[in-house]
C-alpha positions in Angstrom: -0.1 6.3 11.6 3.3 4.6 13.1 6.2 4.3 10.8 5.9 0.4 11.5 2.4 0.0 9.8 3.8 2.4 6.9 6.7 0.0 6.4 4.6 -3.0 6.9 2.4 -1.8 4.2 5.1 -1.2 2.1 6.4 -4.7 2.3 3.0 -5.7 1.0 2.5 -3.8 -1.6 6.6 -5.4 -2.6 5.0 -8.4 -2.2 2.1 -8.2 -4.5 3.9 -6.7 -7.0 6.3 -9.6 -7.3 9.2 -7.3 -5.8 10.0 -9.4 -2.8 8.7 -12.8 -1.8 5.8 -14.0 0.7 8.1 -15.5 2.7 9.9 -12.3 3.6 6.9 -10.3 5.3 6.4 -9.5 8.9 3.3 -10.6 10.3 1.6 -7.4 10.1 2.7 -6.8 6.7 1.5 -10.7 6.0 -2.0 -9.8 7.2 -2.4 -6.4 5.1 -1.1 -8.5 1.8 -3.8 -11.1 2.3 -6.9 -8.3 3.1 -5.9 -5.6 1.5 -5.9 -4.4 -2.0 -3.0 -2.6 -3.7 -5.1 0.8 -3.6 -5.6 0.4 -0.2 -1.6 -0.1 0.7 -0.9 2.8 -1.4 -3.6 4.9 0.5 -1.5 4.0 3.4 1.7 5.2 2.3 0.5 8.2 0.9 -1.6 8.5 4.4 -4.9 8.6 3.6 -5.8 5.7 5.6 -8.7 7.6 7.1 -10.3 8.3 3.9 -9.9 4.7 2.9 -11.4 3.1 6.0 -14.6 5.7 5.1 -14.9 4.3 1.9 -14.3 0.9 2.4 -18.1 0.4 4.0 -19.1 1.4 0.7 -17.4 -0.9 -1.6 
């Protein structure tokens, strides 16, 4: 996982938690706050995207 998607995924997870604004994402960052949960972006950071995109078929 690139340091870009990690930060990216950190904006989001700002975002959703009312830390920073919409307005202020990247596109990349944008897309992950719309499809993605706040589980998921913390998977992310804490690098278990792997492990999330396995379980994510199940949900």
């Amino acid at each position: 996982m690139t340091d870009d998607k990690r930060k990216a995924a950190g904006m989001a997870l700002a975002a959703k938690r009312g830390e920073i604004t919409e307005s202020e994402l990247s596109t990349e960052a944008k897309e992950m706050y719309d499809t993605m949960s706040e589980e998921q972006l913390m998977d992310i950071l804490k690098g278990q995207e792997g492990q999330e995109g396995q379980e994510k078929g199940q949900e």
